[in-house]
PQR file with spaces between the fields and no chain letter, atoms N, CA, C, O and H, PARSE charges and radii, in Angstrom:
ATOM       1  N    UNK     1       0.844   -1.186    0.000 -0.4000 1.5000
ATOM       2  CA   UNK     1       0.000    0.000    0.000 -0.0000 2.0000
ATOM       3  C    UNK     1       0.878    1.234    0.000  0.5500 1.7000
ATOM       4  O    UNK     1       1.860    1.303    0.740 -0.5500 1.4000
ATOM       5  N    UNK     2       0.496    2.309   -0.911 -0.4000 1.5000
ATOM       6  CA   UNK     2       1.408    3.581   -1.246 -0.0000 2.0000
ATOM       7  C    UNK     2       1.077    3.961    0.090  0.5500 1.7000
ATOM       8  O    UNK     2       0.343    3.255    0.781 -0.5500 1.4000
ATOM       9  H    UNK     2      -0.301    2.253   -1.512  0.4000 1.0000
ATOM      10  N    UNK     3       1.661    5.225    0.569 -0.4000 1.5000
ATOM      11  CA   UNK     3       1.706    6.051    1.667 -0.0000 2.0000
ATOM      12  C    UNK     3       0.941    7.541    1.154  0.5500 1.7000
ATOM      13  O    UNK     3       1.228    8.186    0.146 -0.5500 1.4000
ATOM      14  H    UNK     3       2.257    5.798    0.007  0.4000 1.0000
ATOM      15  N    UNK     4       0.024    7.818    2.044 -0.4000 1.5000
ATOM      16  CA   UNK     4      -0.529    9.638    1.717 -0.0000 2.0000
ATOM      17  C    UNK     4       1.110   10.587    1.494  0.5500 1.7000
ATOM      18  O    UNK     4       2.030   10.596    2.312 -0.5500 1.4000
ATOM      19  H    UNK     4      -0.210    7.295    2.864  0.4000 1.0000
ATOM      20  N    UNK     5       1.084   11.149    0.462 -0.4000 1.5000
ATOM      21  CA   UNK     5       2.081   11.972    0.175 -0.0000 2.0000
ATOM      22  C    UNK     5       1.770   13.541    1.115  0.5500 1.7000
ATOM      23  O    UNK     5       1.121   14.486    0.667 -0.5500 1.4000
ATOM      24  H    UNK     5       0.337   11.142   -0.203  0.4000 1.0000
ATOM      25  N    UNK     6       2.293   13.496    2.218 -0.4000 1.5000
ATOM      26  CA   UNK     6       2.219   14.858    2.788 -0.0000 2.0000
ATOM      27  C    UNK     6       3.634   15.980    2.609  0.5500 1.7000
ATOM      28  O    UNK     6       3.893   16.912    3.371 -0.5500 1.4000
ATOM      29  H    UNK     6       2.820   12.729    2.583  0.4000 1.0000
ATOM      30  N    UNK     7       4.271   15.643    1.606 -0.4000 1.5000
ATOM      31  CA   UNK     7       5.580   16.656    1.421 -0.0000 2.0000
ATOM      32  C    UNK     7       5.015   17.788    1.132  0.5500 1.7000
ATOM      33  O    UNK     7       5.822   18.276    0.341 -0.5500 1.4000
ATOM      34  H    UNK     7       4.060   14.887    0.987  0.4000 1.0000
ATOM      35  N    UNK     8       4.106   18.580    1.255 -0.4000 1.5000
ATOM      36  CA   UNK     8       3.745   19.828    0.988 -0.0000 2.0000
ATOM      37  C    UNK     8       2.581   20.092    2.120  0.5500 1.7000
ATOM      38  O    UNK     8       1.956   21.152    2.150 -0.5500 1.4000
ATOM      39  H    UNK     8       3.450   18.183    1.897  0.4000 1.0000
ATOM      40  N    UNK     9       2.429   19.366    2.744 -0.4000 1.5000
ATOM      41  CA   UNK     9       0.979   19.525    4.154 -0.0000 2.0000
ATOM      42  C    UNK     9       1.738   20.957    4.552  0.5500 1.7000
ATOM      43  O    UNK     9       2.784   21.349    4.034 -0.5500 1.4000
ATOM      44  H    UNK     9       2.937   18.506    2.720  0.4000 1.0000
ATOM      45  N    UNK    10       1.050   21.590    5.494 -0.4000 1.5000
ATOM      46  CA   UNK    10       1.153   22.549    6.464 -0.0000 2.0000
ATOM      47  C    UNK    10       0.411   22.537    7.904  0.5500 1.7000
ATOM      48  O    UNK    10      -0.467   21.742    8.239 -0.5500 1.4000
ATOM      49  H    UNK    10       0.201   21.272    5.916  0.4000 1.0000
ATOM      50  N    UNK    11       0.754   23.200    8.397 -0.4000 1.5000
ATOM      51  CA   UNK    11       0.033   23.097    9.982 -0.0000 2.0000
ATOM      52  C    UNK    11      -1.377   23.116    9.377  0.5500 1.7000
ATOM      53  O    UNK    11      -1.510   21.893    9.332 -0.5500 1.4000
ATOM      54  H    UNK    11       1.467   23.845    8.125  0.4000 1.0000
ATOM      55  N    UNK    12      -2.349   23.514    8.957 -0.4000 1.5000
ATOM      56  CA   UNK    12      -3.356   23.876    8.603 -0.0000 2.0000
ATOM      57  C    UNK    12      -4.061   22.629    7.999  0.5500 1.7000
ATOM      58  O    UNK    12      -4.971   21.945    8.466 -0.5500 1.4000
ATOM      59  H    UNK    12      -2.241   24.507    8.994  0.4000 1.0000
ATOM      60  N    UNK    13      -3.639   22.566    7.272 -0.4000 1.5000
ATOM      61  CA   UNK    13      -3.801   20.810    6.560 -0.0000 2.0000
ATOM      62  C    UNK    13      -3.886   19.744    7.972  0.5500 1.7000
ATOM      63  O    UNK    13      -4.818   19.301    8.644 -0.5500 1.4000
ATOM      64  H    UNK    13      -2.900   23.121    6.892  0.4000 1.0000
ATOM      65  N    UNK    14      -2.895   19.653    7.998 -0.4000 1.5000
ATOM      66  CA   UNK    14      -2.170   18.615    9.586 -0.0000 2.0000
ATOM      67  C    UNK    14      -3.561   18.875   10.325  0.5500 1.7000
ATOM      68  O    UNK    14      -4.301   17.935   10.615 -0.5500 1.4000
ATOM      69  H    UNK    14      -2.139   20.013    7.453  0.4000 1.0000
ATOM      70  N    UNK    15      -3.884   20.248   10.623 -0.4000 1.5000
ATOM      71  CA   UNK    15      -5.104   19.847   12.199 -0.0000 2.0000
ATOM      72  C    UNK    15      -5.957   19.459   11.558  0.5500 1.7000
ATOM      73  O    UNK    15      -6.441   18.386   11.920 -0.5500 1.4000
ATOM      74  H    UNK    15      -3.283   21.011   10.387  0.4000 1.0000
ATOM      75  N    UNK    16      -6.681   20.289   10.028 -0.4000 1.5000
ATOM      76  CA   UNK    16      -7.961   19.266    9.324 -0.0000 2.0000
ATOM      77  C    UNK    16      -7.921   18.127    9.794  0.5500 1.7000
ATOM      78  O    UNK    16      -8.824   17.637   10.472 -0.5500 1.4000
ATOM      79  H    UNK    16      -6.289   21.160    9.734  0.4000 1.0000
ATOM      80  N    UNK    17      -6.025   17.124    9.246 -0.4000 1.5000
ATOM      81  CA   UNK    17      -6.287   15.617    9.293 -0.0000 2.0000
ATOM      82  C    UNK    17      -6.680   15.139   10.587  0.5500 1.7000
ATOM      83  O    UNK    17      -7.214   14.036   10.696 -0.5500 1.4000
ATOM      84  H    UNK    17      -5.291   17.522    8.695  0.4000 1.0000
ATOM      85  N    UNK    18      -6.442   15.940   11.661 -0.4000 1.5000
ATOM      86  CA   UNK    18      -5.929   14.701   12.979 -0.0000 2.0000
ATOM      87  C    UNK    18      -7.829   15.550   13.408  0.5500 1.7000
ATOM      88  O    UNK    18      -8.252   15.085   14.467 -0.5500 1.4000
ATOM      89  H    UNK    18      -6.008   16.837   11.572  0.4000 1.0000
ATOM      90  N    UNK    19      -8.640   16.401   12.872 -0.4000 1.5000
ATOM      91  CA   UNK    19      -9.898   16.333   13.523 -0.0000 2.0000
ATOM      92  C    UNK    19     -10.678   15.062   13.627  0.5500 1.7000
ATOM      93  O    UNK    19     -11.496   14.973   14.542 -0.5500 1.4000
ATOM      94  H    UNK    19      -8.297   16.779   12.013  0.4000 1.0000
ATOM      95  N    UNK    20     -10.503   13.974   12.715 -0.4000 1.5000
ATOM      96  CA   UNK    20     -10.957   12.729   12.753 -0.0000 2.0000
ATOM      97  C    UNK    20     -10.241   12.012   13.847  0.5500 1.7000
ATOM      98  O    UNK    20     -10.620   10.848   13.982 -0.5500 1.4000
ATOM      99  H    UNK    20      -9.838   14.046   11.971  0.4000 1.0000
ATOM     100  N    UNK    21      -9.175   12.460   14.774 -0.4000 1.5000
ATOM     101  CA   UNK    21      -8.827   11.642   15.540 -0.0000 2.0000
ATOM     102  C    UNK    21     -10.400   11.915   17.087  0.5500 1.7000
ATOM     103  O    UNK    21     -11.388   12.629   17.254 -0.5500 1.4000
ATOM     104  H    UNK    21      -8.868   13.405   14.664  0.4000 1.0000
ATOM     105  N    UNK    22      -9.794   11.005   17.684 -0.4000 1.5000
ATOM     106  CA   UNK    22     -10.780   10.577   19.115 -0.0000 2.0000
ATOM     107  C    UNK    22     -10.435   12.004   19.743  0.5500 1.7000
ATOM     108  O    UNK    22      -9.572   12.733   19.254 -0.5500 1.4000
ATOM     109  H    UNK    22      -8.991   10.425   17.548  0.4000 1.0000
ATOM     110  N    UNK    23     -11.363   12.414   21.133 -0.4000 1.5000
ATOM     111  CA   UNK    23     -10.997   12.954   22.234 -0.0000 2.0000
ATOM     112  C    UNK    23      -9.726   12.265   22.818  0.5500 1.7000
ATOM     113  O    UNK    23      -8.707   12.891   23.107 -0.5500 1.4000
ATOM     114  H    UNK    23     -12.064   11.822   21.529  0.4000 1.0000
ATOM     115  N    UNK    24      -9.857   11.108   22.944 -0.4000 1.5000
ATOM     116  CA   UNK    24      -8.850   10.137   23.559 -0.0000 2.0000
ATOM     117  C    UNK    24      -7.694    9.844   22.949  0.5500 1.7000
ATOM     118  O    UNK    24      -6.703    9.444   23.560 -0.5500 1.4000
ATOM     119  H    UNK    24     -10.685   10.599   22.709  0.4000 1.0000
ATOM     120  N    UNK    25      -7.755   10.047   21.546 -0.4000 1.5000
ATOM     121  CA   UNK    25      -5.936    9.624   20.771 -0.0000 2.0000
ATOM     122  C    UNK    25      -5.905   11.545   21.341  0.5500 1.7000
ATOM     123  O    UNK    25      -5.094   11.900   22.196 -0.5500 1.4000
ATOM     124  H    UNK    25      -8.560   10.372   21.050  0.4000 1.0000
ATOM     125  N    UNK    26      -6.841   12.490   20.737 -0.4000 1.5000
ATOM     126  CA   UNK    26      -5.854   13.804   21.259 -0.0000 2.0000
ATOM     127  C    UNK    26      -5.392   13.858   22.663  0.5500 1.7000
ATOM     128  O    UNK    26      -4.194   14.025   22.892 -0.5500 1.4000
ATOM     129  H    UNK    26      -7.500   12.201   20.042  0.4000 1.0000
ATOM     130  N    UNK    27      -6.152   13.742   23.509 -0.4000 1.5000
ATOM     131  CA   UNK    27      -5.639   13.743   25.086 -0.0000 2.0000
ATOM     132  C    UNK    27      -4.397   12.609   25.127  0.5500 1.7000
ATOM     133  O    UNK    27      -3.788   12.958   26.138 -0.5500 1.4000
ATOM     134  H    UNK    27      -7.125   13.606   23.323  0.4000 1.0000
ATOM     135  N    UNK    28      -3.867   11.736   24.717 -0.4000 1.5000
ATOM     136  CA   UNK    28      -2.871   11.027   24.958 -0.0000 2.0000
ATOM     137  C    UNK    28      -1.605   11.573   24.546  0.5500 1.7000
ATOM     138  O    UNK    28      -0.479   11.354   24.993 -0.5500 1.4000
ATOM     139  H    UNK    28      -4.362   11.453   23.896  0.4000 1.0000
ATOM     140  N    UNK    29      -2.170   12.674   23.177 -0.4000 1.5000
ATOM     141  CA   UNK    29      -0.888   13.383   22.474 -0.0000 2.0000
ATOM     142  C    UNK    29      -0.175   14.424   24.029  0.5500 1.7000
ATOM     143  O    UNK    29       0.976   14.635   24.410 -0.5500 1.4000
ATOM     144  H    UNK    29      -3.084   12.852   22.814  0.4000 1.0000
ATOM     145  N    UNK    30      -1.601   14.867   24.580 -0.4000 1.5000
ATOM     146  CA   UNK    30      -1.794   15.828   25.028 -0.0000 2.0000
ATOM     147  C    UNK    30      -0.800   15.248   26.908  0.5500 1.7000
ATOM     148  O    UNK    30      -0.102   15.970   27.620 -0.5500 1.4000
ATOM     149  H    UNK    30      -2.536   14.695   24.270  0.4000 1.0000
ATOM     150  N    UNK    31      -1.099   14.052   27.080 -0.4000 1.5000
ATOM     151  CA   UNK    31      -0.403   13.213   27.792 -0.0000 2.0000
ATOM     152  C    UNK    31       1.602   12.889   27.290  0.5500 1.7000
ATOM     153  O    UNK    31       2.330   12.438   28.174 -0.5500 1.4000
ATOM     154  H    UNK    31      -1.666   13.465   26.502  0.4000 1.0000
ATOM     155  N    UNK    32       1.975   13.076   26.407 -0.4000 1.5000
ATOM     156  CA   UNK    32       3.601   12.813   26.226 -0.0000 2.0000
ATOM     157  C    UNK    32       3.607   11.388   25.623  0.5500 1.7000
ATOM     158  O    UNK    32       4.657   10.755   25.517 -0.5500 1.4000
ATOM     159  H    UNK    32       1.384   13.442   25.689  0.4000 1.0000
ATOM     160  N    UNK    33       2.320   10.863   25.203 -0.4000 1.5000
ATOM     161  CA   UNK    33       2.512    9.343   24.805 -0.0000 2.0000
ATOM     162  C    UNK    33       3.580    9.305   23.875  0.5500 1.7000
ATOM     163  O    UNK    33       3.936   10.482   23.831 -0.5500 1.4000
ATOM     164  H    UNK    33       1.467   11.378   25.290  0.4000 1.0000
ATOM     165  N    UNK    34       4.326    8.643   23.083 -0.4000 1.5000
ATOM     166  CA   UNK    34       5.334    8.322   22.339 -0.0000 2.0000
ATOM     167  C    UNK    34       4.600    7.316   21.254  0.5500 1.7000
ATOM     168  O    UNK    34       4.112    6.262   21.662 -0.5500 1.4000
ATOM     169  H    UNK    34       4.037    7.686   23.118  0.4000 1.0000
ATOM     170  N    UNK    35       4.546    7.631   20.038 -0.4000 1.5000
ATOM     171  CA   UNK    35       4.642    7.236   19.251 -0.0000 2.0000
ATOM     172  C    UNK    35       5.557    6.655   18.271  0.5500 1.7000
ATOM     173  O    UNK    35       6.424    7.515   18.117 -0.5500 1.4000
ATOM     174  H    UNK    35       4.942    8.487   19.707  0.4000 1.0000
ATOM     175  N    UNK    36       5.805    5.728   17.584 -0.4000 1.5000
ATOM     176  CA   UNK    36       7.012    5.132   16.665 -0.0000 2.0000
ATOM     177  C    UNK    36       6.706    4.574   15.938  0.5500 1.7000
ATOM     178  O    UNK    36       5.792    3.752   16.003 -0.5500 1.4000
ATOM     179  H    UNK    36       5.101    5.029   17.709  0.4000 1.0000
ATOM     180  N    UNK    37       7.609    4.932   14.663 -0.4000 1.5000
ATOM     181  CA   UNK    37       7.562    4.299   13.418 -0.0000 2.0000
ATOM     182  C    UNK    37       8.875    4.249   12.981  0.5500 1.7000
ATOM     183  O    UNK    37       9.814    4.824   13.532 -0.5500 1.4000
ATOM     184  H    UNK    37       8.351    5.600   14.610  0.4000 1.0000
ATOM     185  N    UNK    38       8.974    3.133   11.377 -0.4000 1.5000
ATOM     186  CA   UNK    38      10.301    3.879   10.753 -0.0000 2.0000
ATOM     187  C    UNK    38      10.493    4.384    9.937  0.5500 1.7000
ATOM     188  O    UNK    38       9.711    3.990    9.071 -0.5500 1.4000
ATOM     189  H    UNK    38       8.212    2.666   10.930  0.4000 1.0000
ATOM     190  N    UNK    39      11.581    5.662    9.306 -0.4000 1.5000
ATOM     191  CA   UNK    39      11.654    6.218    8.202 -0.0000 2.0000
ATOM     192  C    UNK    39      12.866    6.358    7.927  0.5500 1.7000
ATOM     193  O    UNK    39      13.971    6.073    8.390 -0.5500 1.4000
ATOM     194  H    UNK    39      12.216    5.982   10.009  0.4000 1.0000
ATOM     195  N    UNK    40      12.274    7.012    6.812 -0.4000 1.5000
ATOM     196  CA   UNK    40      14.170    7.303    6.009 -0.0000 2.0000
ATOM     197  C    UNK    40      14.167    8.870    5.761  0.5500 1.7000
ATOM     198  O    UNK    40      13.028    9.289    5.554 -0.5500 1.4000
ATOM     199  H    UNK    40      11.377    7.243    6.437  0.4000 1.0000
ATOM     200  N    UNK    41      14.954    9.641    5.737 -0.4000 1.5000
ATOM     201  CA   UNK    41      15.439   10.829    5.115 -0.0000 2.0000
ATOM     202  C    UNK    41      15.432   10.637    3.833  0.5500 1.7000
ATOM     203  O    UNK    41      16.276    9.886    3.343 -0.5500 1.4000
ATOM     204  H    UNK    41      15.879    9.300    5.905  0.4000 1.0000
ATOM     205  N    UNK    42      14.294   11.403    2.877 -0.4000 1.5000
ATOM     206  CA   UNK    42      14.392   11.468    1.543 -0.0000 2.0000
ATOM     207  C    UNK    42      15.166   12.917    1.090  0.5500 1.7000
ATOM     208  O    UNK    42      16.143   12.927    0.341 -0.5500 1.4000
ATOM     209  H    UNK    42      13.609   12.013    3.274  0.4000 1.0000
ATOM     210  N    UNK    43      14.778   13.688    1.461 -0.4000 1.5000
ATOM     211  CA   UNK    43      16.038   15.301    1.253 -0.0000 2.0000
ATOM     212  C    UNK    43      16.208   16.190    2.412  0.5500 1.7000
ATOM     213  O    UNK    43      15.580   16.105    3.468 -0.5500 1.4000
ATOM     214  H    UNK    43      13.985   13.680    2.069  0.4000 1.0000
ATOM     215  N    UNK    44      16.734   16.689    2.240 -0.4000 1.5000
ATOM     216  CA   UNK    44      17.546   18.198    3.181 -0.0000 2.0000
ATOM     217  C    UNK    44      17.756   19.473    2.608  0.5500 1.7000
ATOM     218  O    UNK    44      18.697   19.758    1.866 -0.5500 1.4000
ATOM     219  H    UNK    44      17.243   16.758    1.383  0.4000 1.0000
ATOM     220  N    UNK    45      16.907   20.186    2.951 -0.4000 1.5000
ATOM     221  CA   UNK    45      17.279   21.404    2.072 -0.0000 2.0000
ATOM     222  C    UNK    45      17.432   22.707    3.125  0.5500 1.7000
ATOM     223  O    UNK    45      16.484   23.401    3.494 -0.5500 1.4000
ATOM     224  H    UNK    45      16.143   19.954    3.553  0.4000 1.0000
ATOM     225  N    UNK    46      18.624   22.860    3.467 -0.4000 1.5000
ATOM     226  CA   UNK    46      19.218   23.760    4.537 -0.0000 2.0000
ATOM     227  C    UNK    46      18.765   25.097    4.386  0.5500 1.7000
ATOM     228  O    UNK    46      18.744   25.864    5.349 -0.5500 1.4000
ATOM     229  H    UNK    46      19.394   22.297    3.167  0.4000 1.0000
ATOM     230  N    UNK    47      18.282   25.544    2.867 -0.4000 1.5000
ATOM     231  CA   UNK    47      18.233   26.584    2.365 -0.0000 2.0000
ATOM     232  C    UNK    47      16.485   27.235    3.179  0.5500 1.7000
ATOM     233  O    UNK    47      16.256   28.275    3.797 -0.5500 1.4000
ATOM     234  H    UNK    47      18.300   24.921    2.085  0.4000 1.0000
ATOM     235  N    UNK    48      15.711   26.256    2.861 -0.4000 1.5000
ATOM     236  CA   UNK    48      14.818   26.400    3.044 -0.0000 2.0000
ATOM     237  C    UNK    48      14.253   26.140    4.763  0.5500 1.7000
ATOM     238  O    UNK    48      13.211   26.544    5.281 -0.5500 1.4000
ATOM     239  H    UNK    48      15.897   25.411    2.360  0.4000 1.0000
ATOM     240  N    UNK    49      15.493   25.231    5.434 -0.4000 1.5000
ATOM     241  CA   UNK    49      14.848   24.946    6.168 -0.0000 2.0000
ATOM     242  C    UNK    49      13.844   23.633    7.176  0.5500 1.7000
ATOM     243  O    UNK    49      13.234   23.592    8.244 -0.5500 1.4000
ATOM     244  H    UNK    49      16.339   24.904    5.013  0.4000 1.0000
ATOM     245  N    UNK    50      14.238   22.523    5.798 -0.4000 1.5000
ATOM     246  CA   UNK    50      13.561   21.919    6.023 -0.0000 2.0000
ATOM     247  C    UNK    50      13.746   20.435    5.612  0.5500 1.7000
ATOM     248  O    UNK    50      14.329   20.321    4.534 -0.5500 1.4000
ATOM     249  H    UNK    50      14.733   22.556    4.930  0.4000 1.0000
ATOM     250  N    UNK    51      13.410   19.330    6.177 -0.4000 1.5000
ATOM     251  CA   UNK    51      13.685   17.823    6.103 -0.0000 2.0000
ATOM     252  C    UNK    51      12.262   16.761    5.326  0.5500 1.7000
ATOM     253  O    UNK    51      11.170   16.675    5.889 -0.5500 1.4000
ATOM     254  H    UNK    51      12.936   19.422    7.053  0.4000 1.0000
ATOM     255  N    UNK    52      12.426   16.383    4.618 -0.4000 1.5000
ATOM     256  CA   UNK    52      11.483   15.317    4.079 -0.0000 2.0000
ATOM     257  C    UNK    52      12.110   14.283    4.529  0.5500 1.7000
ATOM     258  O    UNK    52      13.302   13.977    4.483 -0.5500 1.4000
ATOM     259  H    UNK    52      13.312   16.453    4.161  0.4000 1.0000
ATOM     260  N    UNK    53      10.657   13.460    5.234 -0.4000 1.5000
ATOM     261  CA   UNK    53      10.784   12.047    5.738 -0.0000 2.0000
ATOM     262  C    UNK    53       9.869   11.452    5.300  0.5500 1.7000
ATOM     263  O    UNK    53       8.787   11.920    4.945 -0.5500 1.4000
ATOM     264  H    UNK    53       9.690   13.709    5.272  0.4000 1.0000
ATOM     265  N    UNK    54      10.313   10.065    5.279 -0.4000 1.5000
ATOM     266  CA   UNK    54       9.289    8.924    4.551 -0.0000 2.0000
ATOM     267  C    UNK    54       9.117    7.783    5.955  0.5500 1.7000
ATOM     268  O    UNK    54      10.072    7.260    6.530 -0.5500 1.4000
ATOM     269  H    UNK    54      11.192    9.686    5.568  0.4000 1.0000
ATOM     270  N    UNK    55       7.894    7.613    6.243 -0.4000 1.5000
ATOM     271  CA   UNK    55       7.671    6.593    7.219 -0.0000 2.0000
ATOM     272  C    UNK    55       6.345    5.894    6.756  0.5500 1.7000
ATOM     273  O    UNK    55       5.414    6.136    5.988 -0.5500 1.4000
ATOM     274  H    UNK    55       7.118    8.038    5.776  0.4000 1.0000
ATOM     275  N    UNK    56       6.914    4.454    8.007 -0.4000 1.5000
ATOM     276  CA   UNK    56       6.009    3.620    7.761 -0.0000 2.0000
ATOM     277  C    UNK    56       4.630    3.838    8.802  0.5500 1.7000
ATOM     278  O    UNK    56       4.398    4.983    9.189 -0.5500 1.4000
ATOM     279  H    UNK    56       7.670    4.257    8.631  0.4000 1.0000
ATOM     280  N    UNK    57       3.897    2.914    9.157 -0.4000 1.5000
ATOM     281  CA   UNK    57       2.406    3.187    9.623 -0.0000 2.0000
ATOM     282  C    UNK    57       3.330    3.640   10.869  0.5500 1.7000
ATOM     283  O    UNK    57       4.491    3.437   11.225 -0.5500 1.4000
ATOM     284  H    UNK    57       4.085    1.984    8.842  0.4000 1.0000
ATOM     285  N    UNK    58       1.906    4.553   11.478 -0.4000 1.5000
ATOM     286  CA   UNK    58       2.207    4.570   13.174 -0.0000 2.0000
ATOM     287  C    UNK    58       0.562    4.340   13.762  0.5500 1.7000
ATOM     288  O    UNK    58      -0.366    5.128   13.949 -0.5500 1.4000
ATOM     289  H    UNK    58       0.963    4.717   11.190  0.4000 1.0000
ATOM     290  N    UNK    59       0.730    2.749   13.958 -0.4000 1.5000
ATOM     291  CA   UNK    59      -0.476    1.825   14.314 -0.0000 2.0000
ATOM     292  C    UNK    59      -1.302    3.148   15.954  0.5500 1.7000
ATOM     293  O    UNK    59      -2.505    3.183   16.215 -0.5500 1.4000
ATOM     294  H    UNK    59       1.484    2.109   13.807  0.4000 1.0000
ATOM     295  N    UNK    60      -0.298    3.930   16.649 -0.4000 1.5000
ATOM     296  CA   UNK    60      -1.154    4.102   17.457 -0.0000 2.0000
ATOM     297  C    UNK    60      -1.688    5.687   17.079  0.5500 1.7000
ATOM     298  O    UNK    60      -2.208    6.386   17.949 -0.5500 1.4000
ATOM     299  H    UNK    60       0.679    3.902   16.437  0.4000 1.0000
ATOM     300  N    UNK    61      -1.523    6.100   15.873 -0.4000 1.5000
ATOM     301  CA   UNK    61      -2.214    7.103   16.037 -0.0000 2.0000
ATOM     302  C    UNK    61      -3.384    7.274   14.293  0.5500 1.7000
ATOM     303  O    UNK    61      -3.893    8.110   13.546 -0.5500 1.4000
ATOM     304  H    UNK    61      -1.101    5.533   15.166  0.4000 1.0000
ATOM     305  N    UNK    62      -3.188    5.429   14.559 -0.4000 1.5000
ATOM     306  CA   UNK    62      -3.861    5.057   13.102 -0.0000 2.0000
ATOM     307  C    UNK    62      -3.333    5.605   11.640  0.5500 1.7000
ATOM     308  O    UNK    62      -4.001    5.497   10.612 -0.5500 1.4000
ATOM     309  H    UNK    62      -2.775    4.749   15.166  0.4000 1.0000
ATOM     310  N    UNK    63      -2.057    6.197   11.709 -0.4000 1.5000
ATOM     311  CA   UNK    63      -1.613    6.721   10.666 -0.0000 2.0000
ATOM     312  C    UNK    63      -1.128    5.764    9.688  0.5500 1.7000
ATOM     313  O    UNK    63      -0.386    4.842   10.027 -0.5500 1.4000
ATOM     314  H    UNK    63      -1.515    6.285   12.544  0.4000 1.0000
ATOM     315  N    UNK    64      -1.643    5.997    8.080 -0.4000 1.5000
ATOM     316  CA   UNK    64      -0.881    5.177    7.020 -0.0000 2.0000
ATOM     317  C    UNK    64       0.668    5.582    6.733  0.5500 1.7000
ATOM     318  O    UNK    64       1.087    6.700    7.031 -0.5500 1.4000
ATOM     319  H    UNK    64      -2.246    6.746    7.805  0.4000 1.0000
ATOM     320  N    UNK    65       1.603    4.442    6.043 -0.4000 1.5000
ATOM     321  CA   UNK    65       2.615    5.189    5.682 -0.0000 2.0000
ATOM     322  C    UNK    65       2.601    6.532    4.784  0.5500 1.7000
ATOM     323  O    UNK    65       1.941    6.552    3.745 -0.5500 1.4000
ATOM     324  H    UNK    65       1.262    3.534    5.801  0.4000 1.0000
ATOM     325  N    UNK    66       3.369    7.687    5.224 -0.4000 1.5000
ATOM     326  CA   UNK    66       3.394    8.778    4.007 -0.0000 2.0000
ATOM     327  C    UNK    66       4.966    9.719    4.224  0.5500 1.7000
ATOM     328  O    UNK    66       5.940    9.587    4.966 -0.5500 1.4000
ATOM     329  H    UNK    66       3.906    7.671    6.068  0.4000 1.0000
ATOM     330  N    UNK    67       4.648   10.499    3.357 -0.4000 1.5000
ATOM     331  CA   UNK    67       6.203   11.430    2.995 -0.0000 2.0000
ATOM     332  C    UNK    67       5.934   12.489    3.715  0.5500 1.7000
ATOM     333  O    UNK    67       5.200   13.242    3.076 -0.5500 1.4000
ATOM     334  H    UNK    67       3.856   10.605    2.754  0.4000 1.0000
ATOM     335  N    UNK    68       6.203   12.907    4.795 -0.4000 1.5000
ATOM     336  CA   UNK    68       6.111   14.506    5.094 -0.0000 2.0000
ATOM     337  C    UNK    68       7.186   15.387    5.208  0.5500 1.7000
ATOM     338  O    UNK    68       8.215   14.735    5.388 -0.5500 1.4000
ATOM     339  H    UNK    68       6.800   12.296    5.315  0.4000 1.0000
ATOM     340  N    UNK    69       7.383   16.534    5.182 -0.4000 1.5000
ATOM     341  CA   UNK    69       7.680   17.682    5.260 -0.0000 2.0000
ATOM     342  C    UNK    69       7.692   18.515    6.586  0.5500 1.7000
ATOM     343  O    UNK    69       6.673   19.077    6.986 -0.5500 1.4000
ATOM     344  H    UNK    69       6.547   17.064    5.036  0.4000 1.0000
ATOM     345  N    UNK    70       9.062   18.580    7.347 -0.4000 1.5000
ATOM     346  CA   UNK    70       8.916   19.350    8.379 -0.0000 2.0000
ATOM     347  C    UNK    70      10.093   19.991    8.647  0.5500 1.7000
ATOM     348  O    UNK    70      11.238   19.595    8.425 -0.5500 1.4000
ATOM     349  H    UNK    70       9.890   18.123    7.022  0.4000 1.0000
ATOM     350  N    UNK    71       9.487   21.656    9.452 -0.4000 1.5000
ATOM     351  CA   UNK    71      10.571   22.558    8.889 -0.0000 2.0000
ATOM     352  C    UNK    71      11.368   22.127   10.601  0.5500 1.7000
ATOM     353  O    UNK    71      10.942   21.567   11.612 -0.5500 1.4000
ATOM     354  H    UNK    71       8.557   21.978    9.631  0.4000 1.0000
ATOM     355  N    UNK    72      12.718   22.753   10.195 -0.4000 1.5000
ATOM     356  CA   UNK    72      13.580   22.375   10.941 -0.0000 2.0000
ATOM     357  C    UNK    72      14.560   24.151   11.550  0.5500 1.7000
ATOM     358  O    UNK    72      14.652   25.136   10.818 -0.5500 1.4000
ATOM     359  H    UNK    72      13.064   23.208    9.374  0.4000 1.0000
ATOM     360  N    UNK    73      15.053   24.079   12.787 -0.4000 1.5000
ATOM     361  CA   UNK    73      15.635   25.142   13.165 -0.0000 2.0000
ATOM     362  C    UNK    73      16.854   25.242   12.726  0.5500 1.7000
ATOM     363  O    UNK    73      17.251   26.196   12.056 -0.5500 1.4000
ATOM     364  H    UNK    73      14.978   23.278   13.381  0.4000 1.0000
ATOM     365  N    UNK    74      18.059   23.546   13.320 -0.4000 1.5000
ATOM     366  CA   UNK    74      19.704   24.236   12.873 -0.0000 2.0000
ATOM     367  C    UNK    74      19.736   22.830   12.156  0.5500 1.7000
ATOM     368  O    UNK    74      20.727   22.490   11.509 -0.5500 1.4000
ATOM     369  H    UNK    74      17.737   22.771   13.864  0.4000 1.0000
């Protein structure tokens, strides 16, 4: 099964997705639960800021595998 391609999501996008989550998966975020999956580093672009990762499911927050995009400080 392909993975949702999120290399271009934004915060804005991101809360749409997780409104389908429970009261209870948010309060656990909201708790420090730890989530895990695995991925790989698909690029780095220092210029911009920012890291593309590719991961597999993360069974506890019902997520399929996908590519995301997240900006980074140093």
């Amino acid at each position: 099964m392909e993975g949702m391609n999120m290399q271009n999501m934004d915060a804005k996008s991101c809360e749409e997705m997780m409104k389908g989550m429970s009261v209870q998966q948010a309060n656990k975020g909201a708790q420090a639960t730890r989530h895990e999956a695995i991925g790989t580093v698909k690029s780095v672009d220092p210029a911009a800021g920012t890291v593309t990762l590719a991961h597999g499911p993360i069974k506890s927050l019902n997520w399929p595998s996908m590519t995301m995009g997240f900006a980074v400080k140093n």
